[in-house]
Wavefront OBJ file of the C-alpha trace (Angstrom):
o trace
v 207.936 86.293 -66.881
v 207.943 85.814 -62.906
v 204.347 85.131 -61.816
v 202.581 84.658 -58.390
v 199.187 83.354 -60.435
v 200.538 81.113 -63.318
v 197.181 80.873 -65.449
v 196.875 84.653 -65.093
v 200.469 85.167 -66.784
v 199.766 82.227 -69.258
v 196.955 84.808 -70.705
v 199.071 87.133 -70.687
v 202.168 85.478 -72.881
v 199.186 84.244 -75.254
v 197.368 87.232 -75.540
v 201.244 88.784 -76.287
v 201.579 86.695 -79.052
v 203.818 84.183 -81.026
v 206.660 86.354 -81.903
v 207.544 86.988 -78.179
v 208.973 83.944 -77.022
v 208.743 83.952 -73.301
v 208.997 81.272 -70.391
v 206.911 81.506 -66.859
v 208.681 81.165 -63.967
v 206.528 80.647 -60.507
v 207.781 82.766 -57.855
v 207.387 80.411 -55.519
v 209.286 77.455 -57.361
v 212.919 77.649 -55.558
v 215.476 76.539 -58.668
v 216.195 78.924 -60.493
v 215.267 80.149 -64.321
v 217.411 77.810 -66.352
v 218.491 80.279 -69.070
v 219.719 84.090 -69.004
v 216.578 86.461 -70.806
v 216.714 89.298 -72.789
v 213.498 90.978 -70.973
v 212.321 90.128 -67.102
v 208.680 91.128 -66.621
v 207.193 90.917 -62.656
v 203.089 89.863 -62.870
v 203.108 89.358 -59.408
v 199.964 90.637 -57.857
v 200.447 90.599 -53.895
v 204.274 92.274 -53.400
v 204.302 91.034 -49.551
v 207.543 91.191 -48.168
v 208.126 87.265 -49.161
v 207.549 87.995 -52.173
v 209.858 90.985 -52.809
v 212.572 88.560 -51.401
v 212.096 85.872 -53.669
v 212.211 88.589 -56.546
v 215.176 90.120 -55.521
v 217.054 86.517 -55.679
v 215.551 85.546 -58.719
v 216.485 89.215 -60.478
v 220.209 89.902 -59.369
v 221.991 87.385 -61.585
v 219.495 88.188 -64.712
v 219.853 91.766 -64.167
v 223.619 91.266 -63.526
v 223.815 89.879 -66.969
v 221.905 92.952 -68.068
v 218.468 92.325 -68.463
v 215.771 94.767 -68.189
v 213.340 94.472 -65.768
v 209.594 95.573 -66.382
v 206.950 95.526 -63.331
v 203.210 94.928 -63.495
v 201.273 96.259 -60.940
v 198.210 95.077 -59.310
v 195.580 96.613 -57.190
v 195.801 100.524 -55.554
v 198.419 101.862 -58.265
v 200.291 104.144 -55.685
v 200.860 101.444 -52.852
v 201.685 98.914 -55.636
v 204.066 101.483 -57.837
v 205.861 102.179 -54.540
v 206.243 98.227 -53.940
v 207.545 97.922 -57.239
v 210.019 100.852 -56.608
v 211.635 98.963 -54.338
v 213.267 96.740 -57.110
v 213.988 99.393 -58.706
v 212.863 98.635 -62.607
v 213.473 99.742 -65.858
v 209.298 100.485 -66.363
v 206.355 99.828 -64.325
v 202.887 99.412 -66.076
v 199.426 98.539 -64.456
v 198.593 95.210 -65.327
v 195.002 96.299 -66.465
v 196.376 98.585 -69.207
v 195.428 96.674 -72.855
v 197.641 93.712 -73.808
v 198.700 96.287 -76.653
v 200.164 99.108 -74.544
v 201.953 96.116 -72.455
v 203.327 94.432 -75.971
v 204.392 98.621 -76.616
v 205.985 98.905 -73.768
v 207.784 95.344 -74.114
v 209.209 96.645 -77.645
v 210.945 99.742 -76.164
v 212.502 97.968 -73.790
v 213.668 95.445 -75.952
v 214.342 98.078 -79.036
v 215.586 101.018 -77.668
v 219.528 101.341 -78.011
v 221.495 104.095 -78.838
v 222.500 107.550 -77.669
v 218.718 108.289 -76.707
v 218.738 104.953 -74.080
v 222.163 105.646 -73.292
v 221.086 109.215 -72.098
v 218.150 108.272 -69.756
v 220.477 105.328 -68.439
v 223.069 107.295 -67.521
v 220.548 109.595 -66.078
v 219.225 107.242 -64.133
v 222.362 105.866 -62.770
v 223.727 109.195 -61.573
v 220.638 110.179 -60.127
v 221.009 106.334 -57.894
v 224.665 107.598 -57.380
v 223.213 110.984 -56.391
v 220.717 109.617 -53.373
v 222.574 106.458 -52.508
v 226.535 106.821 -52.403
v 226.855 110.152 -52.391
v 224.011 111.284 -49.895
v 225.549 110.312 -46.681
v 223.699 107.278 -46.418
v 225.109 103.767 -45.217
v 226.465 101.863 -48.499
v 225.524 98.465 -48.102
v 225.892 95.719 -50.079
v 222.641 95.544 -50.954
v 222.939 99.368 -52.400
v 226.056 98.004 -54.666
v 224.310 95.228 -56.560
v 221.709 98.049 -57.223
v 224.236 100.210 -58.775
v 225.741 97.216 -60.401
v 222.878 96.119 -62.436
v 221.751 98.987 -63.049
v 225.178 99.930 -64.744
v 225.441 96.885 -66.228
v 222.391 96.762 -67.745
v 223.054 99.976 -69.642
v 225.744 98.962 -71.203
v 224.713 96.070 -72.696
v 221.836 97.634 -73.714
v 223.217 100.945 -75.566
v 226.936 99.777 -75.978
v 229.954 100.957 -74.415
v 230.985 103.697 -76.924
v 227.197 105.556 -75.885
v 227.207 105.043 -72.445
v 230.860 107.225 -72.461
v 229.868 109.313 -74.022
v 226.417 110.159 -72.341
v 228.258 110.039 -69.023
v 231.112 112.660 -70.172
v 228.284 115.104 -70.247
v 227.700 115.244 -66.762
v 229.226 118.007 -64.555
v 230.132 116.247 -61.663
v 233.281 114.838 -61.886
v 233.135 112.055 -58.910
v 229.619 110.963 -60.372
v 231.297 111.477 -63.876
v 234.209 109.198 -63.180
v 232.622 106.075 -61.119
v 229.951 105.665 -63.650
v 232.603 105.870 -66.392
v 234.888 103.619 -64.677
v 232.150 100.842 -64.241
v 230.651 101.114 -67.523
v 234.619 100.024 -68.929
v 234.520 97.312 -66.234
v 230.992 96.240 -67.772
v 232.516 96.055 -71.481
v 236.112 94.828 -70.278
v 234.805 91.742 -68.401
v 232.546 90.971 -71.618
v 235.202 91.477 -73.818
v 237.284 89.148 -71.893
v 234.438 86.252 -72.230
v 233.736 86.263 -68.224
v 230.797 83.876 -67.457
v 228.221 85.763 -65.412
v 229.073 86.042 -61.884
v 232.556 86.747 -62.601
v 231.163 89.961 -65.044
v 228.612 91.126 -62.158
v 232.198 90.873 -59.592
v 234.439 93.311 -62.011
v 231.471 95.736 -62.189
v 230.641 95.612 -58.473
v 234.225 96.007 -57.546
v 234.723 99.003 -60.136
v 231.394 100.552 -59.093
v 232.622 100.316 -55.210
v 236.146 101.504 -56.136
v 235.953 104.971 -55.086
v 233.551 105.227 -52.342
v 236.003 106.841 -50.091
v 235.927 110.187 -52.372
v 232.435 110.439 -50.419
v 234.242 111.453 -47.473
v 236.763 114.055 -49.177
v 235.975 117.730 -48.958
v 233.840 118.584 -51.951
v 236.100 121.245 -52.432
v 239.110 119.116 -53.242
v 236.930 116.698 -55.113
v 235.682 119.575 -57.324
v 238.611 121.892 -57.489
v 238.294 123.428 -61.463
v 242.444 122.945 -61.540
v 245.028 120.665 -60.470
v 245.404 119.903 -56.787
v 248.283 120.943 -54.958
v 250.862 119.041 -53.352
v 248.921 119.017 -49.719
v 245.220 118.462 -51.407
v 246.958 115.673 -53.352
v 247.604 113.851 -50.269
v 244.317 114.054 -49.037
v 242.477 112.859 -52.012
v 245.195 110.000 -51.591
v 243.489 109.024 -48.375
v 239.854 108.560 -50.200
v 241.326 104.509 -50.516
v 241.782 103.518 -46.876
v 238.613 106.163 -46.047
v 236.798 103.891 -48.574
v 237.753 100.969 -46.736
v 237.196 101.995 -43.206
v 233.508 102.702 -44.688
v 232.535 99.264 -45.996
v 235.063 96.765 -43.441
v 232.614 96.770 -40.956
v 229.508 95.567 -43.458
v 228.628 92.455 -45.295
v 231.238 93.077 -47.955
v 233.299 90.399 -49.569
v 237.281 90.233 -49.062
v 237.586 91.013 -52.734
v 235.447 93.357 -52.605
v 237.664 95.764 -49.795
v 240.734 94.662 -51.699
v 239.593 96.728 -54.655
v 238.452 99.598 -53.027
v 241.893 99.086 -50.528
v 244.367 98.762 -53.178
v 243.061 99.919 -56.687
v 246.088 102.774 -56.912
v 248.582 100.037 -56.209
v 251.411 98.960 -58.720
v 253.236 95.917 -59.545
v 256.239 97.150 -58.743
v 254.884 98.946 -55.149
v 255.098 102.462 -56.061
v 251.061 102.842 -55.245
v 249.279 103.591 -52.116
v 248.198 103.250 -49.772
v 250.350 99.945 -48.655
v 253.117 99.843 -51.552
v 252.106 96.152 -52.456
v 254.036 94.311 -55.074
v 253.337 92.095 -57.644
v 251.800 88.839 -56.419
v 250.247 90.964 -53.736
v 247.824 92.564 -56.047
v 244.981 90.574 -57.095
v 243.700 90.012 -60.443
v 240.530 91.861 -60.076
v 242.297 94.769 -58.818
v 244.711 94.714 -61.709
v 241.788 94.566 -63.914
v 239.716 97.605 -62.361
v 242.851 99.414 -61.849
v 243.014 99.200 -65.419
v 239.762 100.779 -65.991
v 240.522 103.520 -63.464
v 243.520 104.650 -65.307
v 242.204 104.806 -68.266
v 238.814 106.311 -67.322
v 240.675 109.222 -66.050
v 242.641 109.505 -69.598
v 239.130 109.884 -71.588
v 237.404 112.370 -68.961
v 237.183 115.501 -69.739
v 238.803 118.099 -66.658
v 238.509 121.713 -66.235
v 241.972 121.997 -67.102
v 242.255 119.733 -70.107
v 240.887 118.409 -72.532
v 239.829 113.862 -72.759
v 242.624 111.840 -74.829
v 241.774 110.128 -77.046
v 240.998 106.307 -76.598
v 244.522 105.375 -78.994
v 246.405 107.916 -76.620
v 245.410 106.772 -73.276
v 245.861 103.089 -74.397
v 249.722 104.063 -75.234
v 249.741 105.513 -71.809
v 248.499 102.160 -70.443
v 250.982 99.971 -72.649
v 253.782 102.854 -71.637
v 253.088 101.680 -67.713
v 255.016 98.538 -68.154
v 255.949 97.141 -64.614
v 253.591 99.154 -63.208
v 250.524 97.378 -64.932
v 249.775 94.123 -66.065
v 251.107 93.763 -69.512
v 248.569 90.841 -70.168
v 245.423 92.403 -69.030
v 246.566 95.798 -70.421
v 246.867 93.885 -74.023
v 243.263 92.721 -73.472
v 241.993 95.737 -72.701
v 242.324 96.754 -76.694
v 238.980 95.272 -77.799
v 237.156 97.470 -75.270
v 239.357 101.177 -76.100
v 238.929 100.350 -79.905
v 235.140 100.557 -79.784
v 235.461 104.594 -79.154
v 237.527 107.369 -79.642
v 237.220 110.576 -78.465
v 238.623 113.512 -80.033
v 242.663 113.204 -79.360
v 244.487 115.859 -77.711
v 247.908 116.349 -77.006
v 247.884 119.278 -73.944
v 248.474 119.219 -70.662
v 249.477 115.050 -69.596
v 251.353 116.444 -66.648
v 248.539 115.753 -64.104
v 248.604 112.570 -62.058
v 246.956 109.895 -64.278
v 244.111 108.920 -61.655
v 243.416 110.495 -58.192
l 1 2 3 4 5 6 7 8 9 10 11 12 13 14 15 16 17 18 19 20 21 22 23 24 25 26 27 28 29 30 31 32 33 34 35 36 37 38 39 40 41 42 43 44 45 46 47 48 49 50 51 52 53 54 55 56 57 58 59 60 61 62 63 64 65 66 67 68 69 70 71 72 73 74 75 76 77 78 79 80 81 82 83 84 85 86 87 88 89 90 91 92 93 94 95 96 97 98 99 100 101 102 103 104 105 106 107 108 109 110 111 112 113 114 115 116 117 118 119 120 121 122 123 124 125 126 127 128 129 130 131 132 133 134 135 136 137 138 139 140 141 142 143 144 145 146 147 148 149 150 151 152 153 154 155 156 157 158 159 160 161 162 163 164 165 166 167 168 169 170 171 172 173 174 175 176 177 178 179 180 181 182 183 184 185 186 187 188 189 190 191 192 193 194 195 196 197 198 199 200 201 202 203 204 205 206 207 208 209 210 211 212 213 214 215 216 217 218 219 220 221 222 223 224 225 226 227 228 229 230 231 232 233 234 235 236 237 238 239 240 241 242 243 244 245 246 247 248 249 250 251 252 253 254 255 256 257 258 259 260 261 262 263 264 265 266 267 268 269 270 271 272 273 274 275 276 277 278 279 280 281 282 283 284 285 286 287 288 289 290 291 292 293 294 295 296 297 298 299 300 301 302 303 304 305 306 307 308 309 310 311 312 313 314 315 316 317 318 319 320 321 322 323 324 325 326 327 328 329 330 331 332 333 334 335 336 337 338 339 340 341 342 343 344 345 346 347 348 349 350 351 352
């Protein structure tokens, strides 16, 4: 619990009761909480613009890690719930509701799994992907560790197997594909025992991967067949569009490298610069990974998903092009879902 009145919180995690275990952190203390929680709740009465600051520090790595994030609000409930917007929560409750709707609310947060949390978390994420990356808006980096916890969250909340297949229902197939994509990156960098900045770094990257399909026509990006030869090449551009759009902001190297380079092979038949080998990075190996095989378990208008067995053998079959070690790892994450198998249609490009 992150509180700007400490004996006011301290009635609070009494009045909760024994079974929650909870620590108070002061908003105002600098150092950091010491340990990674399962549940973040904000009792911070005056949201001044200090204050949201300090929150915002203390809540990226938590919610990186995917903890949920439940605000309190004090005072005139629309000024505060608009405040408390900002950090964009799981919940928001008035803080003079009875300790028993806040213990209520607590418990669903904590509880709730499955495909009914996976549904209104994937809602949620596309509708952030809806007015953020894909609204014409400035993508900042600010806007990406949003969309990262947010993603993030979700799947360690509802598991990866739900959150696929909750996002497969949507229609949109740019929306479809970069929340897909991230949600593998989520459950690959667990699966691979990353400590908790380097998790939060595969899911930004994969979340960022694809911003240059913002500035493709809509009508290539949604074509309901293959591409031709000539729209082909221009969905080929979206990589260098996507880093044109974030070089000149706060973003990391590593960060343009990914969204540069993620349709690049080992042995340099990729675009857009034909690297080779040592020239691609580890984390783009890894979300190049998740690409491909994001694209495998979609469903298109003019086929039908693979299954997760056949679209690892089309990973393992990319030998030279992939890397064989990080492909191999990736096993743990495709085995936790499989989607019905088909065998039309593998003729289309693997990933655009």
């Amino acid at each position: 619990m992150i509180s700007d009145d400490l004996p006011r919180t301290m009635r609070l995690a009494h009045a909760l009761g024994p079974v929650r275990r909870c620590s108070i952190h002061d908003l105002y203390d600098d150092a950091m909480p010491a340990s990674q929680p399962d549940l973040v709740v904000g009792d911070v009465a005056q949201l001044s613009s200090e204050a949201l600051r300090r929150l915002k520090r203390i809540l990226e790595p938590v919610r990186a890690a995917g903890a949920p994030f439940l605000v309190l609000t004090h005072g005139n409930a629309a000024r505060a719930e608009a405040q408390a917007r900002l950090l964009d929560p799981n919940d928001i409750l008035p803080a003079l509701s009875v300790f028993e709707r806040v213990a209520g609310r607590i418990d669903r947060l904590q509880e709730e799994g499955g495909s009914t949390a996976a549904a209104r978390l994937a809602e949620e994420a596309r509708q952030f992907f809806g007015r953020t990356f894909f609204s014409g808006q400035t993508v900042t980096p600010e806007l990406a560790s949003t969309g990262t916890g947010l993603i993030a969250r979700a799947v360690q909340r509802c598991g990866i197997r739900d959150w696929v297949q909750a996002v497969r229902r949507f229609d949109e197939a740019t929306q479809q594909h970069c929340l897909l994509v991230t949600g593998l990156a989520a459950a690959f960098a667990t699966r691979l025992g990353f400590a908790d900045l380097d998790c939060y770094r595969l899911t930004k990257a994969a979340l960022l991967h694809d911003v240059g399909k913002t500035r493709i026509s809509s009508a290539i990006l949604n074509k309901p067949g293959r591409l031709t030869e000539e729209e082909m090449a221009v969905m080929r551009t979206h990589a260098a569009l996507g880093y044109d759009l974030l070089v000149q902001g706060d973003f990391s190297p590593e960060m343009l490298q990914v969204v540069r380079s993620h349709h690049e092979m080992l042995d340099g038949s990729g675009y857009p610069d034909g690297l080779r080998e040592a020239e691609v990075p580890d984390l783009v190996r890894l979300v190049t990974i998740c690409d491909i095989y994001g694209a495998l378990i979609e469903r298109r208008p003019y086929r039908a998903p693979m299954s997760g067995a056949e679209a690892f053998a089309i990973l393992r079959s990319m030998t030279g092009r992939l890397d064989a070690e990080l492909v191999q790892a990736f096993r743990p994450v495709m085995t936790v879902f499989d989607p019905p198998a088909t065998t039309s249609d593998r003729s289309q490009n693997l990933s655009t």
